[in-house]
SEBAVEX-153344 format. One line per 5 residues: number of its first residue (from 1); for each residue x, y, z of C-alpha. Coordinates in nm, 2 decimals, padded with zeros to 4 digits, m for minus. Each point is the difference from the previous one (the first is absolute). Layout:
BEGIN
NUM) X:Y:Z ~ ...
end
This chain:
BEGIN
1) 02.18:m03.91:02.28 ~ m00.39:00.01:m00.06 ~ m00.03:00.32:00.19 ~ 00.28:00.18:m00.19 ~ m00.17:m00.08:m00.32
6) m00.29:00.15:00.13 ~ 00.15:00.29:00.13 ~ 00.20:00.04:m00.33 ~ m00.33:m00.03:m00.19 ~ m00.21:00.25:00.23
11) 00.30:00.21:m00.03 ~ 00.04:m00.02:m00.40 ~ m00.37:00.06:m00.02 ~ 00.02:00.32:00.20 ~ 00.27:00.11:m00.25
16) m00.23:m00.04:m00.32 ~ m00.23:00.19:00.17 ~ 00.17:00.27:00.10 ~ 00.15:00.00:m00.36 ~ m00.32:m00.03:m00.15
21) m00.09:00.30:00.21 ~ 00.32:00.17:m00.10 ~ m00.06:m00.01:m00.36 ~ m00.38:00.04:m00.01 ~ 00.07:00.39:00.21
26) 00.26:00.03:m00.31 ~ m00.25:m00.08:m00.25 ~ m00.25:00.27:00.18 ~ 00.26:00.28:00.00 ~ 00.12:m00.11:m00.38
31) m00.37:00.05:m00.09 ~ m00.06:00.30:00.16 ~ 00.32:00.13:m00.12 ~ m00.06:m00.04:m00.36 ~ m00.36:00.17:00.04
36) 00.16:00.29:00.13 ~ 00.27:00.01:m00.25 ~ m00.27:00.00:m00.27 ~ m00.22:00.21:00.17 ~ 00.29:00.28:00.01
41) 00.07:m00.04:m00.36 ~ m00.38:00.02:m00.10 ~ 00.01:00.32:00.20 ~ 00.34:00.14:m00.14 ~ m00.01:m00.14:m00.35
46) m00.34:00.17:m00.09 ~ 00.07:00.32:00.15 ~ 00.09:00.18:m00.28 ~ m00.32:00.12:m00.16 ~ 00.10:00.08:m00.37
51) 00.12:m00.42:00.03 ~ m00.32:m00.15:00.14 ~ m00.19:00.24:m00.26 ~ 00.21:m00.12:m00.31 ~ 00.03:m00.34:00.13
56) m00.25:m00.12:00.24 ~ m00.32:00.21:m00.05 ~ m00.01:m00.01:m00.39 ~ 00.19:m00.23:m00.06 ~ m00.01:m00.33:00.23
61) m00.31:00.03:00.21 ~ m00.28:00.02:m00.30 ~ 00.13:m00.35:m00.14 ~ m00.03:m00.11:00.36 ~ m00.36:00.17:00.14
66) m00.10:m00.14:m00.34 ~ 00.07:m00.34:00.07 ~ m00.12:00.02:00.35 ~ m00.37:00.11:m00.12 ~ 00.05:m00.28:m00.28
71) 00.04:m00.22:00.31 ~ m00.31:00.10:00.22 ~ m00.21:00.28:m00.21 ~ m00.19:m00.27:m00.17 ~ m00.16:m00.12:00.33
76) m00.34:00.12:00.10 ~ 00.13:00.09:00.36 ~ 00.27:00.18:00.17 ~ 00.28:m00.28:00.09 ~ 00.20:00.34:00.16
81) m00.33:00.02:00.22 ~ 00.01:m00.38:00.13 ~ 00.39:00.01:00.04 ~ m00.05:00.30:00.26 ~ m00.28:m00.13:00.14
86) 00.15:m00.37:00.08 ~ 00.32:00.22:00.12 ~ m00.24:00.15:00.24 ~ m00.10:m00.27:00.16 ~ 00.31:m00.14:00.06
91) 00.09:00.31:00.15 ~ m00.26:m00.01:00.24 ~ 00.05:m00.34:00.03 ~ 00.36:00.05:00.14 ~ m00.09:00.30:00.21
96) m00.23:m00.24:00.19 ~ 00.23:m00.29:00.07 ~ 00.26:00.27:00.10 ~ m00.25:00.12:00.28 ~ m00.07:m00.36:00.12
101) 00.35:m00.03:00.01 ~ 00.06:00.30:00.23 ~ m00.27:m00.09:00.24 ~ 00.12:m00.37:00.03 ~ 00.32:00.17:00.03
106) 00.16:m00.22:m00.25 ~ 00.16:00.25:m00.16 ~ 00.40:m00.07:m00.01 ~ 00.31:00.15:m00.15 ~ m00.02:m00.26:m00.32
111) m00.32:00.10:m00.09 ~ 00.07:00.33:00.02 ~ 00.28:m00.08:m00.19 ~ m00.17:m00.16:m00.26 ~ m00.30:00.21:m00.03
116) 00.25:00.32:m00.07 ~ 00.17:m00.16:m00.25 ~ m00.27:m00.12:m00.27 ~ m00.17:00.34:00.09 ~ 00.34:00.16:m00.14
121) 00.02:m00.26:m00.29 ~ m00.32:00.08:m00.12 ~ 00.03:00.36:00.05 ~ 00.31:00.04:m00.21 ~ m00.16:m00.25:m00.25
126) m00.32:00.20:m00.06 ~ 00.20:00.27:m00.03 ~ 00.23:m00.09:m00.30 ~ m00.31:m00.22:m00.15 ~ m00.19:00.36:m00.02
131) 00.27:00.22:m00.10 ~ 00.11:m00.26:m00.25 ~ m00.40:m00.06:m00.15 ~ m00.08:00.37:00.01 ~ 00.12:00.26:00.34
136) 00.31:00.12:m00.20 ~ m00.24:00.21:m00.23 ~ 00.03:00.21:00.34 ~ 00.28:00.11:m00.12 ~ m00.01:00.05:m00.38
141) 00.00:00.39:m00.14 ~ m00.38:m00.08:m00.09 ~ m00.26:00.23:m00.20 ~ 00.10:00.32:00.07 ~ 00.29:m00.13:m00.20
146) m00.15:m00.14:m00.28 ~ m00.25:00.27:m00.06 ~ 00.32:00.31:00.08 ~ m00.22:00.15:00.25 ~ 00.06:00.27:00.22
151) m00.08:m00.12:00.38 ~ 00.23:00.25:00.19 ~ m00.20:00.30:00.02 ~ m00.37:00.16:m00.08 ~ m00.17:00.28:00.14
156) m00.37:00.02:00.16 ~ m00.08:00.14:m00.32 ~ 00.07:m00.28:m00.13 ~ m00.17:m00.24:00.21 ~ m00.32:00.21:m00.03
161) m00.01:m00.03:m00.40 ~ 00.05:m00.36:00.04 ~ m00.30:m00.03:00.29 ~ m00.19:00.22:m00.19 ~ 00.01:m00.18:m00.32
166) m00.08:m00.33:00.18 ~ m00.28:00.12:00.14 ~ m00.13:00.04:m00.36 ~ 00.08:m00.32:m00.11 ~ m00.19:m00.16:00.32
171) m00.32:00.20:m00.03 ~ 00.02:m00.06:m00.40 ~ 00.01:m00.38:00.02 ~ m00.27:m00.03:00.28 ~ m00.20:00.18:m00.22
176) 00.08:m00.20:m00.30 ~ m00.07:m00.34:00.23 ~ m00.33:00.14:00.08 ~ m00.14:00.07:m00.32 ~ 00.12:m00.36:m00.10
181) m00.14:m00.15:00.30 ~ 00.29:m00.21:00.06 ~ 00.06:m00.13:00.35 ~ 00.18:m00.27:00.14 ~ 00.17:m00.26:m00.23
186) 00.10:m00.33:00.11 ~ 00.36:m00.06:00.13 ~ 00.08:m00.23:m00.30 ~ m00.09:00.29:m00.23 ~ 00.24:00.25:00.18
191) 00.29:m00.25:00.01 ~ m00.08:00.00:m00.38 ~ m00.04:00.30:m00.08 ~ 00.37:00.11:00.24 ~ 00.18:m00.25:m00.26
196) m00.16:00.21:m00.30 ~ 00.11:00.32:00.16 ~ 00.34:m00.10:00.07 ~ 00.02:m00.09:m00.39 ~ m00.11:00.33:m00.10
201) 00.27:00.14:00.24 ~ 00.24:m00.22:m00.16 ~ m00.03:00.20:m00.31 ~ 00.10:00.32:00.10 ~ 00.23:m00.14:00.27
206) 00.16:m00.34:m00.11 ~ 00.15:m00.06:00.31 ~ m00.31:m00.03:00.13 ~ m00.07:m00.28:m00.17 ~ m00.21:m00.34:00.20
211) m00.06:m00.32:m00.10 ~ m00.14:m00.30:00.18 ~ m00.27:00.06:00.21 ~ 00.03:m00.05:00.37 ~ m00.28:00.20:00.18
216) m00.23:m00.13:00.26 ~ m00.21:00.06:00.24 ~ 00.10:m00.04:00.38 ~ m00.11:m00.24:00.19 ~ 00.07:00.23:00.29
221) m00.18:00.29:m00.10 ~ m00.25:m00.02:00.29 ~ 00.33:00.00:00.22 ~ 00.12:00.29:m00.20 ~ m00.25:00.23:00.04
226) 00.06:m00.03:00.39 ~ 00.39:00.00:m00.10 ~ m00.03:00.31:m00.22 ~ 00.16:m00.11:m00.31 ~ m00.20:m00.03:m00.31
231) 00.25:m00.20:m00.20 ~ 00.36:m00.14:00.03 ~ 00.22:m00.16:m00.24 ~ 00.18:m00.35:00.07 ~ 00.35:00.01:m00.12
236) 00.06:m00.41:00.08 ~ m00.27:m00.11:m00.23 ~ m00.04:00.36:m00.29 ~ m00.37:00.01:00.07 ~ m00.21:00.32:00.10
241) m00.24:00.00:00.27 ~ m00.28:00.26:m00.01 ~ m00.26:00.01:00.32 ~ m00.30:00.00:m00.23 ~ m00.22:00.07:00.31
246) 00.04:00.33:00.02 ~ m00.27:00.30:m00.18 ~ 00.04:m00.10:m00.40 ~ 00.14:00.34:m00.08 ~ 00.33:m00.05:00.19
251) 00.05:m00.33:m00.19 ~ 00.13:00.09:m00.35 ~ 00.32:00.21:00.11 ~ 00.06:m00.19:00.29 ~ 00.08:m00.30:m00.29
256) 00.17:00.19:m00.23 ~ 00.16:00.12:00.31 ~ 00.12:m00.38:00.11 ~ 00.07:m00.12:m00.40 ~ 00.27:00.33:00.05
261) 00.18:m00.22:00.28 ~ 00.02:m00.28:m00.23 ~ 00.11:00.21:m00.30 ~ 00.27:00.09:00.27 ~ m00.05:00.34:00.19
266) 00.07:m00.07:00.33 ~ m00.02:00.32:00.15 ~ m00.36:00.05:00.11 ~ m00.04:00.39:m00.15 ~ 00.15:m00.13:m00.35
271) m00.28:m00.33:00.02 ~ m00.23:00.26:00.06 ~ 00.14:00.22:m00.31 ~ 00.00:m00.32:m00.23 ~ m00.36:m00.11:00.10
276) m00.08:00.38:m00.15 ~ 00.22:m00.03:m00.34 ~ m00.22:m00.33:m00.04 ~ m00.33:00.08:00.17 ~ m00.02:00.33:m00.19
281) 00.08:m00.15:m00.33 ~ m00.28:m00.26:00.04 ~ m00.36:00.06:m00.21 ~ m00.18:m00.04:00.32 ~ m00.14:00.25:00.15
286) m00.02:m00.14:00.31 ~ 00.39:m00.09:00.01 ~ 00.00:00.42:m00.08 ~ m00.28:00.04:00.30 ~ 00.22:m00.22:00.24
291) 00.37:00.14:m00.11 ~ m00.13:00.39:00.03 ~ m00.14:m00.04:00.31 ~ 00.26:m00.13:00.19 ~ 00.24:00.25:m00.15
296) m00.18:00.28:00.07 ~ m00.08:m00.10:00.34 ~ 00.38:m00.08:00.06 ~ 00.11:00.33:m00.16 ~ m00.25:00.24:00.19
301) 00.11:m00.17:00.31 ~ 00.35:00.13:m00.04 ~ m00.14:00.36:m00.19 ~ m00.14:m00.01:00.35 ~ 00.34:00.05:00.17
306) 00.10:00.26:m00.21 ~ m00.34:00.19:m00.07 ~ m00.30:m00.13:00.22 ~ m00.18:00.28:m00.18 ~ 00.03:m00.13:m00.34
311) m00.01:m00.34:00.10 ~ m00.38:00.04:00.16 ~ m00.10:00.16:m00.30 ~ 00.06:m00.25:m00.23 ~ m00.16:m00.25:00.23
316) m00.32:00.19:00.03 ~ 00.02:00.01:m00.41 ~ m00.04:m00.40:00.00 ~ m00.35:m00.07:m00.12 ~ m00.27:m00.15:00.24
321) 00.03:m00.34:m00.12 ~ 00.41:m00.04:00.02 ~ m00.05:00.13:00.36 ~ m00.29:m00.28:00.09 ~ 00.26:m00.22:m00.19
326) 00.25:00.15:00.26 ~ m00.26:00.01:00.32 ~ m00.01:m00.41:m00.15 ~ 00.37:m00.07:00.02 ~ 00.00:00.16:00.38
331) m00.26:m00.19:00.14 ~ 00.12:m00.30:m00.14 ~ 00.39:00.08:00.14 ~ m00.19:00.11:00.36 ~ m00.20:m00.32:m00.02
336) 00.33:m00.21:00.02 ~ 00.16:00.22:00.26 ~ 00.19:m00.20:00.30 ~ 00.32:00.02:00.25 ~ 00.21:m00.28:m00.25
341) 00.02:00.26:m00.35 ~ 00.22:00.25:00.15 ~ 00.20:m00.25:00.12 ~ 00.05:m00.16:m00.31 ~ 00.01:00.35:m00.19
346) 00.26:00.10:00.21 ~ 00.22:m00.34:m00.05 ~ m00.05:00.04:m00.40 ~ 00.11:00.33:00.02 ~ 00.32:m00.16:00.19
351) 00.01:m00.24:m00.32 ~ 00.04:00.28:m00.24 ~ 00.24:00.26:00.19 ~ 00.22:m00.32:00.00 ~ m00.03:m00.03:m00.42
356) 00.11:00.40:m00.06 ~ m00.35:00.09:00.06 ~ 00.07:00.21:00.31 ~ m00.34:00.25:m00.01 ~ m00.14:m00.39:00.09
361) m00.38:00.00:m00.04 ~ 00.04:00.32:m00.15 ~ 00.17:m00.12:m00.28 ~ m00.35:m00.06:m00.20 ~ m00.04:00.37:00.04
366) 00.37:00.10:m00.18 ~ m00.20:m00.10:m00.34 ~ m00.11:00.37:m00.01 ~ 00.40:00.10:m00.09 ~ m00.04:m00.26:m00.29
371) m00.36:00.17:m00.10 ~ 00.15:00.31:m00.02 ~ 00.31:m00.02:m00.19 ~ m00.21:m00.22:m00.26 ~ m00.25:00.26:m00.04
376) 00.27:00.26:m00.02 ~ 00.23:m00.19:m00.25 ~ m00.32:m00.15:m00.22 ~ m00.24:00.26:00.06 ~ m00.32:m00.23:00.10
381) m00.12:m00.25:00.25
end
């Protein structure tokens, strides 16, 4: 009789755990179910353009990016900086145990198992966390749209008037920051001075408008100039990163550049067209200097392509100290060369042909469309 209770008891145990078993895989698929069911909806429900312009861009996101810099703008360091670099330790944290594992072949189907399914839990959780807190602005008509610009089409011609009159503007304000003997200003001042620009901007172009201050400095910065990125916005936390390590001139449209991402211009060429509505309606000359530059260096690249002829002659029409500013920036870029950057250029490039950016890397360079119909609708740069 003892022994049949015991069996009964090993065999009612048994049970449980098989049921508990049962309903735990249940609770796994339910899970993973539901985060693809809302993953499909983020995609399909914000699809429409027109929608996430009316609805999301302009109308839901500023309250939230808002309340996100209210959150973590006031702090005197990046939090977006320490969240990604605690996720990279764990990373390599779990890569390492996963090699131990191999070579004490430990390895077994459950682990497997269990590794693949929080990797695809917390894939399809970032996801709809970044779509939701900003990456649907992918996908809204943007300021082409707002401004009733012409994209589609413009000639050589064309490109050439707007290359040539940038070259103007670059030598003029190089001039004008000689004579004034202004130099480098502290990275305070130019987060400062991006939030007065944006305000000027804000009065020609409302939508524009920025409030609650959120720039800082990366921590990384050392790590981007090895990384090639000079700035990055963080769409869990609001708050702009700019990699104030890199030759000061860069530094005031490459913020104006990163507050456009917050403002909520995804797309890399219209941040970069923003960062000029703002940098070019700032009373700095320097923000003038830094906006010019990289416009004109962006737009002769692709004058290039179409007219190599034209294209060298405006770049031997820079004056002697842009192109020592210029012979500056390379060395600096040559300085930080190494095997990892086109690595990691090629993988951002993945990033943004998968968020309807499909020239990639090259996307940075489509600002010169933007240049041009605003030059040939408005008449000036």
């Amino acid at each position: 009789m003892q022994i049949k209770r015991y069996k009964l008891q090993i065999f009612s145990t048994a049970a449980l755990l098989n049921f508990m078993a049962v309903m735990q895989t249940r609770k796994k698929s339910l899970i993973i179910l539901g985060l693809i069911v809302l993953s499909l909806f983020v995609h399909f429900a914000f699809n429409n353009s027109f929608f996430v312009e009316t609805a999301y861009s302009t109308g839901f996101y500023p309250h939230l990016a808002r309340l996100l810099r209210f959150f973590f703008g006031w702090l005197p360091f990046s939090i977006g900086d320490i969240l990604y670099g605690v996720i990279a330790v764990c990373l390599v944290v779990k890569v390492v145990k996963a090699v131990i594992k191999i070579f004490k072949k430990e390895m077994n189907w459950a682990w497997m198992k269990c590794g693949a399914y929080k990797m695809v839990v917390w894939i399809l959780f970032i996801y709809i966390i970044f779509n939701v807190l900003w990456g649907i602005n992918y996908n809204r008509l943007g300021i082409a749209y707002q401004l009733g610009l012409d994209t589609k089409r413009y000639t050589a011609k064309d490109l050439a008037a707007v290359d040539s009159l940038l070259l103007q503007k670059v030598n003029e304000n190089k001039s004008t920051l000689i004579q004034i003997h202004q130099t480098e200003i502290n990275k305070k001042e130019i987060f400062k001075r991006s939030d007065e620009a944006y305000k000027n901007a804000a009065i020609q172009f409302p939508f524009l408008t920025y409030q609650t201050n959120a720039v800082k400095s990366s921590l990384w910065g050392w790590l981007g100039n090895y990384l090639g990125f000079m700035g990055y916005y963080d769409p869990f936390t609001g708050e702009a990163q700019v990699n104030t390590t890199v030759p000061y001139f860069l530094q005031p449209y490459t913020t104006c550049h990163e507050m456009a991402h917050q403002v909520g211009y995804a797309r890399e060429d219209e941040a970069n067209f923003v960062g000029y509505l703002a940098a070019a309606a700032s009373s700095d000359t320097l923000f003038h200097y830094s906006v010019y530059l990289d416009l004109f260096l962006t737009t002769n690249r692709n004058l290039y392509i179409v007219d190599s002829v034209a294209a060298k002659s405006f770049a031997k029409q820079l004056s002697p100290a842009v192109k020592e500013d210029i012979k500056q920036w390379r060395t600096f870029a040559e300085a930080h060369q190494n095997p990892v950057e086109p690595i990691i250029r090629w993988m951002y490039g993945k990033y943004l042909q998968s968020n309807k950016q499909p020239a990639g890397n090259l996307t940075y360079d489509e600002v010169t469309g933007l240049l041009v119909a605003y030059y040939k609708k408005y008449g000036k740069l």
